[in-house]
PQR file with spaces between the fields and no chain letter, atoms N, CA, C, O and H, PARSE charges and radii, in Angstrom:
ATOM       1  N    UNK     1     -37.305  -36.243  -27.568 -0.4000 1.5000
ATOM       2  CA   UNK     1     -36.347  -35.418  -26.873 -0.0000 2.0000
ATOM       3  C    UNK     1     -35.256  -35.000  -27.857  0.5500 1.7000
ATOM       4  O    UNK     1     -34.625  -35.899  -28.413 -0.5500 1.4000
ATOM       5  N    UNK     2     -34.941  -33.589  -28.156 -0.4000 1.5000
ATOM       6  CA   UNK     2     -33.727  -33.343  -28.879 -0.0000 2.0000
ATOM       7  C    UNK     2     -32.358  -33.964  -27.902  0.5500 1.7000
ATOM       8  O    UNK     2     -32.115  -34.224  -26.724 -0.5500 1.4000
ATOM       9  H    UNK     2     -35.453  -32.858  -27.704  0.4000 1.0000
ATOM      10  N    UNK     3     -31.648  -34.001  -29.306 -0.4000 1.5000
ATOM      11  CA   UNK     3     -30.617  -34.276  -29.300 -0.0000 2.0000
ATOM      12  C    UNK     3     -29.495  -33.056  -28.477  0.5500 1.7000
ATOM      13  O    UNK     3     -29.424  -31.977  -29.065 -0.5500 1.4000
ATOM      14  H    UNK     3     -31.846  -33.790  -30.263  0.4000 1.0000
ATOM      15  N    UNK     4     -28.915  -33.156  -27.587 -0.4000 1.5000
ATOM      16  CA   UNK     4     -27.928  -32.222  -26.820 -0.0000 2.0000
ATOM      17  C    UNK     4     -26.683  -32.453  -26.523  0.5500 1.7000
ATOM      18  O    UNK     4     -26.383  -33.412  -25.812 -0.5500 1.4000
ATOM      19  H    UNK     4     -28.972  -34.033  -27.110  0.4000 1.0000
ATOM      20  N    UNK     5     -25.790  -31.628  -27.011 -0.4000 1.5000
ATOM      21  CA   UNK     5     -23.870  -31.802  -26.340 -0.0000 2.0000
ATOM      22  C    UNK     5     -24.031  -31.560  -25.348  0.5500 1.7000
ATOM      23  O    UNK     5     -24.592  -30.624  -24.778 -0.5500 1.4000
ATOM      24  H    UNK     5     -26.034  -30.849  -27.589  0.4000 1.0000
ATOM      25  N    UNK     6     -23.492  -32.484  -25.020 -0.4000 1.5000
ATOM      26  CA   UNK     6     -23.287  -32.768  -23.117 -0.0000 2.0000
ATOM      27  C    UNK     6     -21.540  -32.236  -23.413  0.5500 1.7000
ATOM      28  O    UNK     6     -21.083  -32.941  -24.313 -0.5500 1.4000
ATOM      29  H    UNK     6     -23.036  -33.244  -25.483  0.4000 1.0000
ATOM      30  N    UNK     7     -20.562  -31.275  -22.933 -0.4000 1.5000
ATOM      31  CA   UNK     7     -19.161  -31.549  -22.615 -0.0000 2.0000
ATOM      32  C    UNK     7     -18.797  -32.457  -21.733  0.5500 1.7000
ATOM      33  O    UNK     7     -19.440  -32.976  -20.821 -0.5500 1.4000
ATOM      34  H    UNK     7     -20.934  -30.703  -22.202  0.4000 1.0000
ATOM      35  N    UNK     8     -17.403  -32.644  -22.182 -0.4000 1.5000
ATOM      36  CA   UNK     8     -17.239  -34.267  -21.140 -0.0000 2.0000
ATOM      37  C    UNK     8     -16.404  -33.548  -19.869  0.5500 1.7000
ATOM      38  O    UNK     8     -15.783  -32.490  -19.966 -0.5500 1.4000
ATOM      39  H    UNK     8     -16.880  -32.222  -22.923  0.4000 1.0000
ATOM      40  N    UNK     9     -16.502  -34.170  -18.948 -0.4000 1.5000
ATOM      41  CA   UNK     9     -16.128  -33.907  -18.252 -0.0000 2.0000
ATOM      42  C    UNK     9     -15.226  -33.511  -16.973  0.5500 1.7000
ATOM      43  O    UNK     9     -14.712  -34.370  -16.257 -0.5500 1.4000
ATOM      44  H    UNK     9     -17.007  -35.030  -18.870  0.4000 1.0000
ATOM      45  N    UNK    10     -15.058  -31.838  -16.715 -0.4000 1.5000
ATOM      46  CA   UNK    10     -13.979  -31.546  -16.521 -0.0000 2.0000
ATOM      47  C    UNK    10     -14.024  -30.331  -18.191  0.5500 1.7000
ATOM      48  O    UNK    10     -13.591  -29.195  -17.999 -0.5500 1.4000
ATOM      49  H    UNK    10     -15.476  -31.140  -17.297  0.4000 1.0000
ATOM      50  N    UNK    11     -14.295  -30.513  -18.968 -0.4000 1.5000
ATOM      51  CA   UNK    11     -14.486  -29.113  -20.169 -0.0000 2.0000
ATOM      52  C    UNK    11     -14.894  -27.684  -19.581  0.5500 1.7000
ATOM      53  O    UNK    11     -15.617  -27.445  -18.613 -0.5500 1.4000
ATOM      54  H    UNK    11     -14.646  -31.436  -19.125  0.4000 1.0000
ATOM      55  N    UNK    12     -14.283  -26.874  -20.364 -0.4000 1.5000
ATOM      56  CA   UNK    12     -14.891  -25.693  -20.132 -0.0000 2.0000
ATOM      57  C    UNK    12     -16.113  -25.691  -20.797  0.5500 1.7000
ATOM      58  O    UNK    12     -16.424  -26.507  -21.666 -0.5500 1.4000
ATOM      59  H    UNK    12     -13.696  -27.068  -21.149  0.4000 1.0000
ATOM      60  N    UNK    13     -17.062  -24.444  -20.245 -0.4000 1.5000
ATOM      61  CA   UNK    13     -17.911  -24.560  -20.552 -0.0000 2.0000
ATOM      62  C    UNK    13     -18.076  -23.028  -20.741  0.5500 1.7000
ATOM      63  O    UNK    13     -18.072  -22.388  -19.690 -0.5500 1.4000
ATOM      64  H    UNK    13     -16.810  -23.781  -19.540  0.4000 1.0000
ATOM      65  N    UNK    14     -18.244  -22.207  -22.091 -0.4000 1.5000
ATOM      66  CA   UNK    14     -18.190  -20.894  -22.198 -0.0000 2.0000
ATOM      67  C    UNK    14     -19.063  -20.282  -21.423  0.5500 1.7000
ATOM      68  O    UNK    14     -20.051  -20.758  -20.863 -0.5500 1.4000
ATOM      69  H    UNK    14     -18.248  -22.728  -22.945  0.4000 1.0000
ATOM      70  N    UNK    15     -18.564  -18.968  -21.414 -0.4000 1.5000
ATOM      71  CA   UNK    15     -19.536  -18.452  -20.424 -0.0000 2.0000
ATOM      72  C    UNK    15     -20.482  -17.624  -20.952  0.5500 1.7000
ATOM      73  O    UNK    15     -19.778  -17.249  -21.889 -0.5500 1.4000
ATOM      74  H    UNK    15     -17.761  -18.582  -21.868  0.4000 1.0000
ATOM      75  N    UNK    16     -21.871  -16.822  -21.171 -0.4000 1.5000
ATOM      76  CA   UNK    16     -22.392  -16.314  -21.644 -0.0000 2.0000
ATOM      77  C    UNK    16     -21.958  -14.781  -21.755  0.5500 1.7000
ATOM      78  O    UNK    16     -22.139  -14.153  -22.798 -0.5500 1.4000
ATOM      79  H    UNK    16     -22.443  -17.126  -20.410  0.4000 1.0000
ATOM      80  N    UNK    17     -21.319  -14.163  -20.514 -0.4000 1.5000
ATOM      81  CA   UNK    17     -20.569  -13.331  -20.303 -0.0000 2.0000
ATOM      82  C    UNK    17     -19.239  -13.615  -19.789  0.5500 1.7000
ATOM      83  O    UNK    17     -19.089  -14.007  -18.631 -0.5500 1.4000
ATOM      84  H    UNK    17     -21.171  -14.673  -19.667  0.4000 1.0000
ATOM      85  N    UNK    18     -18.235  -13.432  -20.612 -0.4000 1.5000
ATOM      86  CA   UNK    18     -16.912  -13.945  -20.596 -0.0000 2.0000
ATOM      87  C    UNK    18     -16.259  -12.806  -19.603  0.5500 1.7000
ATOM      88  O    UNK    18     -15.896  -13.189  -18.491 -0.5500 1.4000
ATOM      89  H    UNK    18     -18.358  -13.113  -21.552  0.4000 1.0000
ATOM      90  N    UNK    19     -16.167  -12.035  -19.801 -0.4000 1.5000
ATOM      91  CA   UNK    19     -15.786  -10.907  -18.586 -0.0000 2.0000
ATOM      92  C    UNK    19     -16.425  -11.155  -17.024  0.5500 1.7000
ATOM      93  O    UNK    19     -15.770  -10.763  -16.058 -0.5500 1.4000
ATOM      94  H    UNK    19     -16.461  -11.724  -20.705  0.4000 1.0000
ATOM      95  N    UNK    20     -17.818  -11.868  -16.820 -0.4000 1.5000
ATOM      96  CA   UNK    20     -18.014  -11.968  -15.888 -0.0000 2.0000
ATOM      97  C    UNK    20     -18.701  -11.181  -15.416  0.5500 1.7000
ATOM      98  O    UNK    20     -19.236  -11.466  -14.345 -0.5500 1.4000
ATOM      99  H    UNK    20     -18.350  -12.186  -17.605  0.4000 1.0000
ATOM     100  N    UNK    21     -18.924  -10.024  -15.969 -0.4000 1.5000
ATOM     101  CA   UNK    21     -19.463   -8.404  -15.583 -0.0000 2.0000
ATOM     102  C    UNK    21     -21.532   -8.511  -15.475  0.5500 1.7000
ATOM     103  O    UNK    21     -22.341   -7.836  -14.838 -0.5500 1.4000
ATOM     104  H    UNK    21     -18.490   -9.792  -16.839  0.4000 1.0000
ATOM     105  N    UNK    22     -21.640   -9.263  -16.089 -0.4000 1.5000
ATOM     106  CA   UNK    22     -23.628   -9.792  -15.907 -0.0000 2.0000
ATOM     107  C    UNK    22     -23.963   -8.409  -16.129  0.5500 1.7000
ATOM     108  O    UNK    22     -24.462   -7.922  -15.115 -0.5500 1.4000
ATOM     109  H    UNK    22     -20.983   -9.811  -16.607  0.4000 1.0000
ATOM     110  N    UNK    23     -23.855   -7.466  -17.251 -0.4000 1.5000
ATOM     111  CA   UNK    23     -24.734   -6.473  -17.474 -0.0000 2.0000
ATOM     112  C    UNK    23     -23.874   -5.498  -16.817  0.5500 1.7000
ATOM     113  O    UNK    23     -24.236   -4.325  -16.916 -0.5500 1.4000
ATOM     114  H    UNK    23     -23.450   -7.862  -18.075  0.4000 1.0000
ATOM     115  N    UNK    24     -22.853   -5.735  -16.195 -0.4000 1.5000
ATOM     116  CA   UNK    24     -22.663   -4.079  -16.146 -0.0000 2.0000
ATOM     117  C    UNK    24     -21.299   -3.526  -16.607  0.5500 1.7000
ATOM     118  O    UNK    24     -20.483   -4.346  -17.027 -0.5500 1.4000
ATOM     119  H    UNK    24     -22.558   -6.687  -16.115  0.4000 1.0000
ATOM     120  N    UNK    25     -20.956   -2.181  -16.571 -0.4000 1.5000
ATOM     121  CA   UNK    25     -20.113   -1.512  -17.673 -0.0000 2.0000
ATOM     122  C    UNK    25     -19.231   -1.223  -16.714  0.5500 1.7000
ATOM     123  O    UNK    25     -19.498   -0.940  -15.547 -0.5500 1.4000
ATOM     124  H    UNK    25     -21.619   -1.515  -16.229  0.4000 1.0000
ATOM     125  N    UNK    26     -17.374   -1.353  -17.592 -0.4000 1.5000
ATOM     126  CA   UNK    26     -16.666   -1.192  -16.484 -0.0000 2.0000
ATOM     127  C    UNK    26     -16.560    0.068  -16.254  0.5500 1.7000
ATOM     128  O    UNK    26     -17.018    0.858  -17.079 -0.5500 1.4000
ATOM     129  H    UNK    26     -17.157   -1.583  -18.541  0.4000 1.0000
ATOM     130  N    UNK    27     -16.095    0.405  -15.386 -0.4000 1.5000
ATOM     131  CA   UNK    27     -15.336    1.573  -14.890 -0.0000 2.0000
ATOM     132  C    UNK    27     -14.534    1.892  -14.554  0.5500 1.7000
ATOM     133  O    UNK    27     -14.141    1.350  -13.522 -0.5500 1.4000
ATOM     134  H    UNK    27     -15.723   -0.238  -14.715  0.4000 1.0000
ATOM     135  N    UNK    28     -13.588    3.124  -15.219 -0.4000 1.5000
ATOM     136  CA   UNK    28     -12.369    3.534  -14.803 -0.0000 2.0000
ATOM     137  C    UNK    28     -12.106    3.761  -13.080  0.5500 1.7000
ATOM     138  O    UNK    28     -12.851    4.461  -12.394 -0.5500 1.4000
ATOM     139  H    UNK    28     -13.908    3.565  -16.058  0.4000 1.0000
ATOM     140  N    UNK    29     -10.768    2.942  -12.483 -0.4000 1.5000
ATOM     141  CA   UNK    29     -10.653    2.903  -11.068 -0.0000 2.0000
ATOM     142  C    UNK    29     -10.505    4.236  -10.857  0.5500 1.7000
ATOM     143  O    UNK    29     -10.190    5.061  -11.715 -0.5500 1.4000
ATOM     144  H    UNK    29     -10.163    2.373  -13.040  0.4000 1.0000
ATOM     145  N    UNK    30     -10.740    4.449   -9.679 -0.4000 1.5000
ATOM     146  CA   UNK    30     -10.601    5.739   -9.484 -0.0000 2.0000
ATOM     147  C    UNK    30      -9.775    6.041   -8.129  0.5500 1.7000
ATOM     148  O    UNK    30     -10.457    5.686   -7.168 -0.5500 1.4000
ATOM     149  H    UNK    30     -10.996    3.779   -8.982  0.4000 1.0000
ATOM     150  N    UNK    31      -9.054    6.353   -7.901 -0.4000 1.5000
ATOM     151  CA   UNK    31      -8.149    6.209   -6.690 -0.0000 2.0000
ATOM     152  C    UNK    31      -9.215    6.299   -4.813  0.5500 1.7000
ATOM     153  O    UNK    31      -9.955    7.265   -4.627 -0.5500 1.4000
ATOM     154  H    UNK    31      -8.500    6.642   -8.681  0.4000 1.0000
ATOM     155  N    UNK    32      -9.124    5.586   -4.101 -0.4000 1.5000
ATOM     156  CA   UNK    32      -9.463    6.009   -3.371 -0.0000 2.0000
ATOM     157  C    UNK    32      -8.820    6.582   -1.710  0.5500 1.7000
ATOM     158  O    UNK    32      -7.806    6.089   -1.214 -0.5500 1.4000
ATOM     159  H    UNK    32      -8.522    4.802   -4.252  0.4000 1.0000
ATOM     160  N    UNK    33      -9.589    7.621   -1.075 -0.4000 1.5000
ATOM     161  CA   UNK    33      -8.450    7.919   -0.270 -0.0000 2.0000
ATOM     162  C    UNK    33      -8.166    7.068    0.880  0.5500 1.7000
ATOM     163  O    UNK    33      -9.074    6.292    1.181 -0.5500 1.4000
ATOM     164  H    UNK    33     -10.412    8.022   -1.478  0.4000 1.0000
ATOM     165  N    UNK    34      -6.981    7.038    1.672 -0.4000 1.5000
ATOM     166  CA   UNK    34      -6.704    6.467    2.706 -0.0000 2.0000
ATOM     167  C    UNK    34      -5.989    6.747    3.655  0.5500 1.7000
ATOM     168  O    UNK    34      -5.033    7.491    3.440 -0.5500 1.4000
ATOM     169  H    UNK    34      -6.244    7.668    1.428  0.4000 1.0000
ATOM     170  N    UNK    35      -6.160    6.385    4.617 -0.4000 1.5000
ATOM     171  CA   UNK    35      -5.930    7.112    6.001 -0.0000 2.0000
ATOM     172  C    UNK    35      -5.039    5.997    6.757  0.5500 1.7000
ATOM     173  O    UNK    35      -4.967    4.944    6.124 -0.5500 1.4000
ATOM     174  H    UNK    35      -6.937    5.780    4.792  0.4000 1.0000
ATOM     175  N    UNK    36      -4.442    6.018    7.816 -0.4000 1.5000
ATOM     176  CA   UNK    36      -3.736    5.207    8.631 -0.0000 2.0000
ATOM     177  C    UNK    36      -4.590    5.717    9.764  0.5500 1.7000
ATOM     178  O    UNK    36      -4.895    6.880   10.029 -0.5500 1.4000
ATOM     179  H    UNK    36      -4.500    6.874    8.330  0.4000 1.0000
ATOM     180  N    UNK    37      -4.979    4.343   10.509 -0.4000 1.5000
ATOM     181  CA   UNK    37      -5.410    4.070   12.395 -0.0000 2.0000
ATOM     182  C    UNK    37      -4.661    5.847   13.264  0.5500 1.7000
ATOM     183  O    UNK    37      -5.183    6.726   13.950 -0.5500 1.4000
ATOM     184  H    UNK    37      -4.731    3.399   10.294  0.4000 1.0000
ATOM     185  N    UNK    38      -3.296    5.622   12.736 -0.4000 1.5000
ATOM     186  CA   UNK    38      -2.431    6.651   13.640 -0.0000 2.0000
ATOM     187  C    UNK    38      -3.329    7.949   13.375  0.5500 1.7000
ATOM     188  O    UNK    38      -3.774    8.599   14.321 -0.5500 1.4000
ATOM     189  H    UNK    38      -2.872    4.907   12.179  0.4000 1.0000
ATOM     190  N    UNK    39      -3.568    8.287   12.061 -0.4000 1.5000
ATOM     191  CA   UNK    39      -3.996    9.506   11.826 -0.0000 2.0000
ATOM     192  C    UNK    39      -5.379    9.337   12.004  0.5500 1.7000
ATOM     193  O    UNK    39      -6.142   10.303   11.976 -0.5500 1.4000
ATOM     194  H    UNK    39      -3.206    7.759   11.293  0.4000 1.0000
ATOM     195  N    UNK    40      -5.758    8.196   12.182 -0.4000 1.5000
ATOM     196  CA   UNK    40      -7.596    8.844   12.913 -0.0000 2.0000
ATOM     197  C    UNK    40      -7.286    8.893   14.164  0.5500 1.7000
ATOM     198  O    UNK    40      -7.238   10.082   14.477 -0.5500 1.4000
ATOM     199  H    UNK    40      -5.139    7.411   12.205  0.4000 1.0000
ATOM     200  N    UNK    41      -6.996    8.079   15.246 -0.4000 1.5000
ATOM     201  CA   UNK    41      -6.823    7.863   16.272 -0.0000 2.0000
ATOM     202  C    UNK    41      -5.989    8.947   17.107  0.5500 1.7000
ATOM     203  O    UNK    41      -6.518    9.161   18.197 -0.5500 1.4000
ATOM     204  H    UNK    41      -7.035    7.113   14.993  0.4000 1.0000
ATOM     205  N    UNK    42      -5.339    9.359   16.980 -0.4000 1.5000
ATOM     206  CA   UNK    42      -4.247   10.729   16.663 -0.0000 2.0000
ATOM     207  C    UNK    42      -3.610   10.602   18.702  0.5500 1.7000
ATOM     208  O    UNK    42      -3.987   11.213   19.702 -0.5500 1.4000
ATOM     209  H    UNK    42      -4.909    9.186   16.094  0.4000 1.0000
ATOM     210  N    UNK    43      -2.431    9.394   18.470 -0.4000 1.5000
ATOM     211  CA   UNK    43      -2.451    8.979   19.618 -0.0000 2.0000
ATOM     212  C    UNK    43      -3.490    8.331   20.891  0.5500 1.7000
ATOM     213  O    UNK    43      -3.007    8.122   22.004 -0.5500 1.4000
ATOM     214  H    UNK    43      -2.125    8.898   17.657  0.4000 1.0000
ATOM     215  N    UNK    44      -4.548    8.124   20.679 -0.4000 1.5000
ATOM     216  CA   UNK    44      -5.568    7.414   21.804 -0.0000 2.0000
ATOM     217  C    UNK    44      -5.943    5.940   21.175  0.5500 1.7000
ATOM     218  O    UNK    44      -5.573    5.358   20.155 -0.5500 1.4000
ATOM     219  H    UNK    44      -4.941    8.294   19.775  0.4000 1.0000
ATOM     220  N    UNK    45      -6.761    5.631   22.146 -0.4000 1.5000
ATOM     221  CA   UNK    45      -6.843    4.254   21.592 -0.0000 2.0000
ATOM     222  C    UNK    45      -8.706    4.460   21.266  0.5500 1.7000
ATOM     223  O    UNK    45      -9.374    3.493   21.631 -0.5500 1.4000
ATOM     224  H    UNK    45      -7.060    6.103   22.975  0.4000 1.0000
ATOM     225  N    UNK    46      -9.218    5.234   20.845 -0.4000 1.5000
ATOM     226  CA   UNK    46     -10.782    5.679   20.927 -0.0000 2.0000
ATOM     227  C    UNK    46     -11.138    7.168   20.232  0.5500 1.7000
ATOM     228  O    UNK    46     -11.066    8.339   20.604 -0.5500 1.4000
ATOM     229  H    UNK    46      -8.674    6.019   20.548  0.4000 1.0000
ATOM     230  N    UNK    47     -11.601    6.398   18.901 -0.4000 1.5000
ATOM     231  CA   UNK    47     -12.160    7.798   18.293 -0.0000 2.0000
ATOM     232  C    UNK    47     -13.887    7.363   18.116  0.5500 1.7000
ATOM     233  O    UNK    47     -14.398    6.246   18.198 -0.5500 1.4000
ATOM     234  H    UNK    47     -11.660    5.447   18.599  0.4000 1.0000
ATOM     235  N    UNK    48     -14.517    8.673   17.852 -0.4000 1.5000
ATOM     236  CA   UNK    48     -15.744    8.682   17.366 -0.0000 2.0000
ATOM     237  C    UNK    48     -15.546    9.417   15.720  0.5500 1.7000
ATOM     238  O    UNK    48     -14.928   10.392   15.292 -0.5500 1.4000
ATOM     239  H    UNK    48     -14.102    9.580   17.786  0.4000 1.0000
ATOM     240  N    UNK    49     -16.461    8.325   15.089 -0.4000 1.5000
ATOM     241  CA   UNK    49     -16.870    8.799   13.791 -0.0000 2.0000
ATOM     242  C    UNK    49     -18.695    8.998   13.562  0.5500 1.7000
ATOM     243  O    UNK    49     -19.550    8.126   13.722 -0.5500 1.4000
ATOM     244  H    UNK    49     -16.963    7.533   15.436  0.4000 1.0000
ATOM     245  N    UNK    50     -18.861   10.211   13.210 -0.4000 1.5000
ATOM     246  CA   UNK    50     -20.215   10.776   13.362 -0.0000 2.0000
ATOM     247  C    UNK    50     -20.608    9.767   11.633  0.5500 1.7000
ATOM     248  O    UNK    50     -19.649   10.042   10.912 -0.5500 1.4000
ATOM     249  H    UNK    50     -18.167   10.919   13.080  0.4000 1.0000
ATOM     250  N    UNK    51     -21.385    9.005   10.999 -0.4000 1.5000
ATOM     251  CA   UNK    51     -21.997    8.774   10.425 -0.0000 2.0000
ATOM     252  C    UNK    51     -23.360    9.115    9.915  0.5500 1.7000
ATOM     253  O    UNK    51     -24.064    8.885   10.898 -0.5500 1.4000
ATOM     254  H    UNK    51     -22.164    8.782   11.584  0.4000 1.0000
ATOM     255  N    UNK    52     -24.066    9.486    9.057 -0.4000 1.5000
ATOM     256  CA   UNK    52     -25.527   10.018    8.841 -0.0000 2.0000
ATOM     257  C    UNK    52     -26.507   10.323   10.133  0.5500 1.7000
ATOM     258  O    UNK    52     -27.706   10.108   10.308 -0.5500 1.4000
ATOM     259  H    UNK    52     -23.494    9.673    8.258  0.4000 1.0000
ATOM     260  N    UNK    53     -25.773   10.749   10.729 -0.4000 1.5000
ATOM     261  CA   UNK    53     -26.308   11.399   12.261 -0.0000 2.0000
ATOM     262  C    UNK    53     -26.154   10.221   13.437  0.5500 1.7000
ATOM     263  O    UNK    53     -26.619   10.516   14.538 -0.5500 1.4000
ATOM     264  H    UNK    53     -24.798   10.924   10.586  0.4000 1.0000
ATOM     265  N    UNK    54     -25.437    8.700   13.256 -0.4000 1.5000
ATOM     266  CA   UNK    54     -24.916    8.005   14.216 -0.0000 2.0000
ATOM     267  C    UNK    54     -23.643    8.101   14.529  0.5500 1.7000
ATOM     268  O    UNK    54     -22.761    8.398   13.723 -0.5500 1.4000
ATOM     269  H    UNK    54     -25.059    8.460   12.361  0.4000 1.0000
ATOM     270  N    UNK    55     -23.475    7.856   15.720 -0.4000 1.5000
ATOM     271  CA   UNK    55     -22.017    7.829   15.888 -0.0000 2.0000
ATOM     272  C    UNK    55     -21.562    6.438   15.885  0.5500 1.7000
ATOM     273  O    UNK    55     -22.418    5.659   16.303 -0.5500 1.4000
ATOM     274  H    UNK    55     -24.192    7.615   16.375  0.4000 1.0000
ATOM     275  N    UNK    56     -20.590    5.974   15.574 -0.4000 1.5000
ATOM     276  CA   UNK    56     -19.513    5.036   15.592 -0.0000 2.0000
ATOM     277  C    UNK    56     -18.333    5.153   16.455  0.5500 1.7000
ATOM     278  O    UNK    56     -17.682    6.195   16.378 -0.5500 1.4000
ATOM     279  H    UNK    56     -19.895    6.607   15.234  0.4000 1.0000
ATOM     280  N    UNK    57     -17.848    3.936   17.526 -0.4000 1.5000
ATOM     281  CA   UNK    57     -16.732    3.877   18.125 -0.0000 2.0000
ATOM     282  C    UNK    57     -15.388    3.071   17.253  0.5500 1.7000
ATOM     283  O    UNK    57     -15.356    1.878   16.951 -0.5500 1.4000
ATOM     284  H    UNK    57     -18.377    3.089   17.588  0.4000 1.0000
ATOM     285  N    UNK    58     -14.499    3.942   17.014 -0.4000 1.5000
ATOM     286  CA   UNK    58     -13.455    2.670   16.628 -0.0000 2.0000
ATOM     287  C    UNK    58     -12.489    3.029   17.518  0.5500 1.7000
ATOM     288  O    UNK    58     -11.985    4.128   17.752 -0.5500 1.4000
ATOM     289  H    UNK    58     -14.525    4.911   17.260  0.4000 1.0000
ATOM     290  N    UNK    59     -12.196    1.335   18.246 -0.4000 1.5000
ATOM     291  CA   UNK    59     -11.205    1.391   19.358 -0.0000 2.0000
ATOM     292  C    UNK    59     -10.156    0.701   18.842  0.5500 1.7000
ATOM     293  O    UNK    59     -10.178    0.058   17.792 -0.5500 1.4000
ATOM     294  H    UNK    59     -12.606    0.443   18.056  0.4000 1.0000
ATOM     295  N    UNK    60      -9.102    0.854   19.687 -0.4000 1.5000
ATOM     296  CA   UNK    60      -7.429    0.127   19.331 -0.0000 2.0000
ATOM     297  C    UNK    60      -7.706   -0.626   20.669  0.5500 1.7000
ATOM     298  O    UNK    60      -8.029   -0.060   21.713 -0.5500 1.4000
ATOM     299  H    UNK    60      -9.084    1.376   20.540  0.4000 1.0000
ATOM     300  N    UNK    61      -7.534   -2.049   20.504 -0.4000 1.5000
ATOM     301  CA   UNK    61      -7.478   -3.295   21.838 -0.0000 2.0000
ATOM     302  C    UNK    61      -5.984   -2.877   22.189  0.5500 1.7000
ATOM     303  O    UNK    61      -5.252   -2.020   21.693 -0.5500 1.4000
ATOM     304  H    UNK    61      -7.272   -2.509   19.656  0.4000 1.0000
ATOM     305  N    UNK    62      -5.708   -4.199   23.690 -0.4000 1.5000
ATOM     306  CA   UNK    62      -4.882   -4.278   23.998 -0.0000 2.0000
ATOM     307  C    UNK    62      -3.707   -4.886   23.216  0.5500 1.7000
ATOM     308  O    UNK    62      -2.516   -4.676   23.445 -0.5500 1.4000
ATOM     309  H    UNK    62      -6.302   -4.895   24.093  0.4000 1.0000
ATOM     310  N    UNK    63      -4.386   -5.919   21.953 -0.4000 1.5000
ATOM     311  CA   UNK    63      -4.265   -6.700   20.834 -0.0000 2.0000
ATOM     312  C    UNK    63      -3.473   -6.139   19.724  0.5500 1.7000
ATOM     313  O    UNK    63      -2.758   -6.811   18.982 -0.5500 1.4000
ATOM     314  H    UNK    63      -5.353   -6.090   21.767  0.4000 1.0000
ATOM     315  N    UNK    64      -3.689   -4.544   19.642 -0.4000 1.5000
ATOM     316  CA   UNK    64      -3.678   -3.803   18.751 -0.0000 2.0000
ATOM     317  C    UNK    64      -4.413   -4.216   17.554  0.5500 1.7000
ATOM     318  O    UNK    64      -3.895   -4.423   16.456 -0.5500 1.4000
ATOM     319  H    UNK    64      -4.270   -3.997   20.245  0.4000 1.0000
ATOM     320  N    UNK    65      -5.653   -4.321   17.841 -0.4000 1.5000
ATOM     321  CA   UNK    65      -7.025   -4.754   16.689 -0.0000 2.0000
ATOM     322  C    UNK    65      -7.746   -3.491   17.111  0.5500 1.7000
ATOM     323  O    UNK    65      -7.860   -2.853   18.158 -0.5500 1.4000
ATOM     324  H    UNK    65      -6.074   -4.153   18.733  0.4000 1.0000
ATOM     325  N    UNK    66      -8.371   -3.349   15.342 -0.4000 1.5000
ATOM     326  CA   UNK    66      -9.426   -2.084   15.518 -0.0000 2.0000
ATOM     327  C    UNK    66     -10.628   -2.812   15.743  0.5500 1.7000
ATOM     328  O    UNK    66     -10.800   -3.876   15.149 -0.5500 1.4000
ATOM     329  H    UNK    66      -8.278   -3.867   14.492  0.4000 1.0000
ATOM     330  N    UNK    67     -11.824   -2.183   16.848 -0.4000 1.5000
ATOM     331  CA   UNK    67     -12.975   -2.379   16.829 -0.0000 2.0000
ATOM     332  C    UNK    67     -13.908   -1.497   16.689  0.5500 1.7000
ATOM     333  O    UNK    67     -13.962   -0.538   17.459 -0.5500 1.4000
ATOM     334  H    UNK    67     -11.684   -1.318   17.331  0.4000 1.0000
ATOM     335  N    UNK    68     -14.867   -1.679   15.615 -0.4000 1.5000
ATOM     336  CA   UNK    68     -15.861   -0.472   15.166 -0.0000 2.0000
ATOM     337  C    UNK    68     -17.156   -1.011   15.765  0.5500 1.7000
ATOM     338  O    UNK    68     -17.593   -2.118   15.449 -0.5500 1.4000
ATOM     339  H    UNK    68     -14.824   -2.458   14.990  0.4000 1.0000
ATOM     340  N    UNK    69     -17.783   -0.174   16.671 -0.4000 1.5000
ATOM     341  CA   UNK    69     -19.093   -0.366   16.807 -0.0000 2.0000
ATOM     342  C    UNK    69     -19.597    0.491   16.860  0.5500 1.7000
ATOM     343  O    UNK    69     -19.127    1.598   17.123 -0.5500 1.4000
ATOM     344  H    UNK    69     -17.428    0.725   16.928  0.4000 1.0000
ATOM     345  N    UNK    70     -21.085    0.124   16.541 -0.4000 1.5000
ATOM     346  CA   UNK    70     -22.288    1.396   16.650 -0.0000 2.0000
ATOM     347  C    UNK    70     -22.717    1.867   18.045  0.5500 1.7000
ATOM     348  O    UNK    70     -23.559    2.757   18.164 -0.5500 1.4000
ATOM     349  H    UNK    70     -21.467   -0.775   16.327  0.4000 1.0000
């Protein structure tokens, strides 16, 4: 059996990819847009969002929690 460094324990242990990234390349952020509940909802508590030909409900509870369902 070869001989092997064991680190003791509690050591770091390098990482093969130090960034963490496993193969992939970063990318510049890119802003994304955003909306507020008020401005979808546009006063109601019930909008529809049409998705790749489904629709979606997102409701405002009594809670004031959004709920999205299909």
């Amino acid at each position: 059996m070869p001989n092997v460094a064991v680190p003791p324990t509690g050591a770091a242990v390098p990482s093969a990819c130090p960034s963490g990234a496993r193969g992939t390349t970063a990318r510049p952020r890119v802003p994304r847009p955003v909306w507020s509940s008020h401005e979808i909802l546009k006063g109601e508590r019930l909008a529809v969002i049409v998705h790749d030909g489904s629709e979606y409900r997102l409701q405002l509870t009594r809670g004031n929690k959004l709920i999205l369902t299909k």
